[in-house]
C-alpha positions as CSV (number, residue, x, y, z in Angstrom):
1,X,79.4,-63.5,2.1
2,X,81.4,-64.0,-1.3
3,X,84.8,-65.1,-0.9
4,X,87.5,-62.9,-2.6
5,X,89.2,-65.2,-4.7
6,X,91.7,-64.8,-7.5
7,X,93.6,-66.4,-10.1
8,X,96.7,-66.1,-12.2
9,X,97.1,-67.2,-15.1
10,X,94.6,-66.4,-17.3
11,X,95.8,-68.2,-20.5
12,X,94.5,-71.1,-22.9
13,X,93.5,-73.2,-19.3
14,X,93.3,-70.5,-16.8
15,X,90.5,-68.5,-18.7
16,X,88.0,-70.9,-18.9
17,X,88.6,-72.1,-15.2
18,X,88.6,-68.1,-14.2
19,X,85.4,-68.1,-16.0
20,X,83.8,-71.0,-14.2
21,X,84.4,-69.0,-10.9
22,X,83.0,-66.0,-12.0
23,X,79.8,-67.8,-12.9
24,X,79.6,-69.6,-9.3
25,X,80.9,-66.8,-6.8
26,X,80.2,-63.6,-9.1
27,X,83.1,-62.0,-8.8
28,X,87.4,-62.6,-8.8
29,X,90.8,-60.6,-8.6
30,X,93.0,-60.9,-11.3
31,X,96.4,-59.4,-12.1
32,X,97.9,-57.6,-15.0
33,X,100.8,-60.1,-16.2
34,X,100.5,-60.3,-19.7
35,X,98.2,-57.2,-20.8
36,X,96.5,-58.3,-23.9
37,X,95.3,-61.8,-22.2
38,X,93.7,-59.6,-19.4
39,X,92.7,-56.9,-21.9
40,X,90.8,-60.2,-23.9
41,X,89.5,-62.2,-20.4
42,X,87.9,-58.6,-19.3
43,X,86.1,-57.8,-22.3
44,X,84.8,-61.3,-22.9
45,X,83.7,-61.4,-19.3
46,X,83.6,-58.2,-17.2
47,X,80.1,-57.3,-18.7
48,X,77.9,-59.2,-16.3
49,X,80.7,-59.9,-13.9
50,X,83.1,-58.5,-11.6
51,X,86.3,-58.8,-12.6
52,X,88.9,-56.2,-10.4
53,X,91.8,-56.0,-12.2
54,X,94.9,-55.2,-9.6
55,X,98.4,-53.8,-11.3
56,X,100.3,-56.1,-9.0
57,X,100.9,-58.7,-6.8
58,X,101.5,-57.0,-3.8
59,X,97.9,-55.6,-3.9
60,X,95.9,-58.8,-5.3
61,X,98.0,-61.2,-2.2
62,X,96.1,-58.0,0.2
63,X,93.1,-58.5,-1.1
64,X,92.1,-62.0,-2.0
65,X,91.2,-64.3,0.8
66,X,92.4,-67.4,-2.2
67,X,94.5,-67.1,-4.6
68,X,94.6,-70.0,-7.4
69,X,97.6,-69.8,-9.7
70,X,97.9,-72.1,-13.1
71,X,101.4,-70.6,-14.7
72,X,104.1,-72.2,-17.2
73,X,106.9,-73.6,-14.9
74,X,108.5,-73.4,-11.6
75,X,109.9,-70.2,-12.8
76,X,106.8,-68.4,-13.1
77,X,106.1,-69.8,-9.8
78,X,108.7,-68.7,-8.2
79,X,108.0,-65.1,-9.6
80,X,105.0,-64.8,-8.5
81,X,105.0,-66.0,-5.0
82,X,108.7,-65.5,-4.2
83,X,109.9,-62.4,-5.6
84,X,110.1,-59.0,-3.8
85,X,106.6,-57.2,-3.3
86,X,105.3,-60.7,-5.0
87,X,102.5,-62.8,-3.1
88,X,104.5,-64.4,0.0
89,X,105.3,-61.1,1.4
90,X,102.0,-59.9,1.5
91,X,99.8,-62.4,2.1
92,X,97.0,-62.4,4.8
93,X,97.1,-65.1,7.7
94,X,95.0,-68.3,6.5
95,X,95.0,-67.4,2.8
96,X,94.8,-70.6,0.6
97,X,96.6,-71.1,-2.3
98,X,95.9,-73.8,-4.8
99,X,98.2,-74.0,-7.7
100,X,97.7,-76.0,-11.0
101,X,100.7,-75.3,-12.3
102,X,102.1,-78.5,-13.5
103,X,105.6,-78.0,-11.4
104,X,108.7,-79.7,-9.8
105,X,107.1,-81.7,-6.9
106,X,110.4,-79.6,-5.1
107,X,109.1,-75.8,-6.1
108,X,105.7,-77.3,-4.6
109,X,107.4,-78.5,-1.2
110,X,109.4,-74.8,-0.9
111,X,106.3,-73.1,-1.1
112,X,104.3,-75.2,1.0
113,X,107.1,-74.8,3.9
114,X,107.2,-70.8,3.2
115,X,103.0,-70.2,3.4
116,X,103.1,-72.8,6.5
117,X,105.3,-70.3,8.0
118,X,103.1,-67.0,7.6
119,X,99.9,-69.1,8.4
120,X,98.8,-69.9,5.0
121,X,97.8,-73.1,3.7
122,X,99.6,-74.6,0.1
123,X,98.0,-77.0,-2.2
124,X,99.9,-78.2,-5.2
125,X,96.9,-79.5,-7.7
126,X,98.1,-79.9,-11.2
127,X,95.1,-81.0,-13.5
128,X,94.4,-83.3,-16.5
129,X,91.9,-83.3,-19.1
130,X,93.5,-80.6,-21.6
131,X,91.6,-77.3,-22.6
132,X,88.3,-79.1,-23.5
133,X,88.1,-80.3,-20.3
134,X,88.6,-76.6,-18.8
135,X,85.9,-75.2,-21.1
136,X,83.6,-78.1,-20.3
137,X,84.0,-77.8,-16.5
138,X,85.6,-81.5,-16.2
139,X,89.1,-81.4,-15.1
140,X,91.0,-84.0,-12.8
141,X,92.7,-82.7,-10.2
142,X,95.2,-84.0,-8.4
143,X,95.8,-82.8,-4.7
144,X,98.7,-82.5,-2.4
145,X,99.1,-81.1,1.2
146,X,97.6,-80.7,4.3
147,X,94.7,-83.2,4.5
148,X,93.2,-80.8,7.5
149,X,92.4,-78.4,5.0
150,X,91.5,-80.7,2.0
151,X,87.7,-80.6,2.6
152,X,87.3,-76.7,1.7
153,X,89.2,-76.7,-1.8
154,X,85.6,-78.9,-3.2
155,X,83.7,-76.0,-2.9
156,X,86.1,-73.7,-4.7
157,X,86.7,-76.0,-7.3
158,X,84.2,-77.5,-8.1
159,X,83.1,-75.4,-11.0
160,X,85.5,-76.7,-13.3
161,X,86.2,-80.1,-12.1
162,X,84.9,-83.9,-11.9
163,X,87.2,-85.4,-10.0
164,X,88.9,-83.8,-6.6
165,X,91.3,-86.4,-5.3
166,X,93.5,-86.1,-2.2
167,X,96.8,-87.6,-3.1
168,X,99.1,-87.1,0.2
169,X,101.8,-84.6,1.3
170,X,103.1,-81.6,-0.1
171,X,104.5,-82.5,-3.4
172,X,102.4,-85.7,-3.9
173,X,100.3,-84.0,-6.6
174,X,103.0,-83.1,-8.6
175,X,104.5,-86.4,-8.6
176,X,100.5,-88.0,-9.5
177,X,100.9,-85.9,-12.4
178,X,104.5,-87.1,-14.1
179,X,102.2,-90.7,-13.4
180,X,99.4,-89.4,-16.0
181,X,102.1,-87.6,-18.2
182,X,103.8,-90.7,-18.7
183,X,100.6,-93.1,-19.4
184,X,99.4,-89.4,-22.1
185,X,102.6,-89.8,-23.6
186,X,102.6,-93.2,-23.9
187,X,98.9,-93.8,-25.6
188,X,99.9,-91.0,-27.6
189,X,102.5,-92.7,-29.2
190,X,101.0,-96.0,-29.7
191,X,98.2,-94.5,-31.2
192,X,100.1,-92.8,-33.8
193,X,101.4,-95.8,-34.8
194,X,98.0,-97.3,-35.1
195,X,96.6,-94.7,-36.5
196,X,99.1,-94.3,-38.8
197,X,99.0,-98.1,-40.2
198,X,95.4,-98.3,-40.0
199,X,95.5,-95.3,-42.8
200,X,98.4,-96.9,-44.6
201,X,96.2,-100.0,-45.0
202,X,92.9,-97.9,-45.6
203,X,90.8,-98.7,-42.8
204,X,87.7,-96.8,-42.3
205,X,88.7,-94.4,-39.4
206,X,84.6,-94.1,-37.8
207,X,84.0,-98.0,-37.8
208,X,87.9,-98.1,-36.5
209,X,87.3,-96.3,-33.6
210,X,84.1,-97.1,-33.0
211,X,85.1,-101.1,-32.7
212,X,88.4,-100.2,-31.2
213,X,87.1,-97.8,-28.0
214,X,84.4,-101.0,-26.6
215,X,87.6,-103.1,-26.6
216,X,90.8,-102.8,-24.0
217,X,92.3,-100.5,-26.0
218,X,89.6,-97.4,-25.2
219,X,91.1,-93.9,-23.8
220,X,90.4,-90.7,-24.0
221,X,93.1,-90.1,-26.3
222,X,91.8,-92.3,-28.8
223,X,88.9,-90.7,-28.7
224,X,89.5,-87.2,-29.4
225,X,92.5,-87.7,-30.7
226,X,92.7,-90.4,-33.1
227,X,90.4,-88.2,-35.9
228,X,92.8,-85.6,-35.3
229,X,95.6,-87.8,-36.3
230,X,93.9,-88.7,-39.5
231,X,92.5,-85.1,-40.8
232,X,95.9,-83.7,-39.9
233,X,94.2,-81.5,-37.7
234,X,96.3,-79.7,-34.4
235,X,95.4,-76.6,-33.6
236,X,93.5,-77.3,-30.8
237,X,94.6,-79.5,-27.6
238,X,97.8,-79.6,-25.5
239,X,100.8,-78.0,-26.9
240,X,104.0,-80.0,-27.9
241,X,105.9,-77.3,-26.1
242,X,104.2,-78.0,-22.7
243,X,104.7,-81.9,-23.3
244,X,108.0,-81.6,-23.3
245,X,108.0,-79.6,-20.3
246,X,106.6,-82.2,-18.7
247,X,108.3,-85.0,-19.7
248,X,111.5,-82.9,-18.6
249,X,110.4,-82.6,-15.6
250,X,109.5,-86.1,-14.7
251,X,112.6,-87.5,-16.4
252,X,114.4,-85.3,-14.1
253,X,112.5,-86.5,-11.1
254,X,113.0,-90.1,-12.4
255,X,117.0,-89.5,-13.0
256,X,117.8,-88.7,-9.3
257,X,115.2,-91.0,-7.5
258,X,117.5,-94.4,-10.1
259,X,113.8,-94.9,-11.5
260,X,114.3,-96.5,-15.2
261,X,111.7,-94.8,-17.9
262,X,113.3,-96.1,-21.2
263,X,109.8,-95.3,-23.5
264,X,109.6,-91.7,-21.8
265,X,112.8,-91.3,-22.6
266,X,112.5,-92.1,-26.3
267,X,109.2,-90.3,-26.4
268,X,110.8,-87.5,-25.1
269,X,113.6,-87.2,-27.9
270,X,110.0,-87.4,-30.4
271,X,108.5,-84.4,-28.7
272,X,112.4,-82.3,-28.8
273,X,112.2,-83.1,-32.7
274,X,108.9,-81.7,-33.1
275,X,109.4,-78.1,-31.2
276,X,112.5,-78.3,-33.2
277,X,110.9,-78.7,-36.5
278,X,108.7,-75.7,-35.4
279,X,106.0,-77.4,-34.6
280,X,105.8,-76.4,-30.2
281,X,102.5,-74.7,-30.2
282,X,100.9,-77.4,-32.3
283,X,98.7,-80.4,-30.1
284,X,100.6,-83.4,-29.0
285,X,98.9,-85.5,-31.4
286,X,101.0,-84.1,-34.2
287,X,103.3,-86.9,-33.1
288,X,102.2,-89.0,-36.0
289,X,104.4,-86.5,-38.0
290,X,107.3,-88.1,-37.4
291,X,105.5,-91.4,-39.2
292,X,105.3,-90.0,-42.3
């Protein structure tokens, strides 16, 4: 029997995760938020799929068995689940949710206590690995809530992901994501600066990166992002907007816990500069503007 599952949130992640669940299970809900992404996620997929398209919340939380959300901020969230005819008022006993909206590890907690309370079961499980890893299937996720229930979300989401890891309580996902936020950011920076002196000094970027990633200072980062840097190229990746977001977030999590992030902090104030400059919807990488 196929489960009825459905997401929202079909934007530059949530499509090509939607679409890894269509080609495993054959079919999903989706809901009309923002017309023109659903009008271009049906025509791209409906064809050999089934795609039912519900005109609100209140009907999609009826008839989806688990819903899996990946929206912009714990404002969205709260729209969508906590609003009037929205998802928690019409949600079916022993629904699962799974959200992978990178959130307040406190929006997370709410939620979890609200769905506990109509016999639901609430995962916070924010992901890493930017839009390539969505296309490609290869996400990290990042899991927090009840460990009794842990063992079904592999079969669900394994489509788009490599790596499924339990991280504790409610919340506990969330807070495993400032973690990777604050290690992106970090690279991020010091390999502007690299990259940035290596092309000041004309280095050959290929033989560069090609000695530099079998040595301690590998990462992902440096290795789709470092040519990025140097071609000037930002079109594609994770937006400066949504960096900022997050670094926001964790800043603010750091502030009332007394935890000291001094870099994050200054990396921060980068990333302000940049959405300032008009450059929000450009890929964190475009950091090494502020270099030049």
């Amino acid at each position: 029997m196929k489960k009825k599952i459905a997401f929202i949130g079909i934007g530059i992640m949530g499509s090509h995760m939607a679409k890894h669940l269509i080609n495993k299970f054959g079919n999903i809900n989706i809901v009309k938020r923002n017309s023109h992404k659903t009008k271009k996620f049906i025509s791209k997929y409906k064809k050999n799929s089934k795609v039912l398209v519900y005109h609100n919340l209140k009907e999609l939380a009826q008839n989806s068995e688990i819903i899996i959300s990946c929206v912009g901020n714990d404002k969205d969230l709260s729209k969508i689940y906590l609003m009037k005819n929205a998802i928690l008022e019409n949600i079916k006993k022993n629904t699962v949710i799974i959200d992978h909206t990178t959130s307040s590890a406190s929006i997370s907690q709410k939620l979890h206590k609200k769905f506990i309370k109509k016999g639901c079961f609430y995962f916070d499980a924010p992901i890493s690995g930017g839009e390539i890893g969505a296309i490609n299937g290869t996400l990290s996720i990042m899991v927090g809530g009840d460990k009794r229930k842990f063992n079904i979300l592999s079969n669900i989401l394994d489509p788009y992901c490599k790596s499924l890891i339990y991280m504790g309580k409610s919340g506990n996902g969330q807070l495993t994501k400032m973690v990777n936020q604050i290690c992106v950011a970090s690279i991020i920076q010091g390999l502007a600066e690299g990259i940035n002196f290596a092309k000041n000094k004309n280095l050959k970027i290929d033989r560069l990166i090609n000695v530099i990633k079998n040595g301690a200072a590998q990462s992902w980062q440096l290795e789709n992002r470092s040519k990025t840097m140097w071609q000037n190229k930002f079109n594609f990746g994770f937006m400066n907007k949504l960096m900022l977001k997050d670094l926001k977030l964790l800043l603010h999590e750091s502030k009332n816990s007394k935890i000291k992030l001094p870099m994050t902090s200054q990396i921060k104030r980068y990333y302000n500069e940049l959405v300032k400059k008009g450059f929000s919807e450009e890929d964190t990488s475009n950091l090494i503007r502020l270099l030049r």
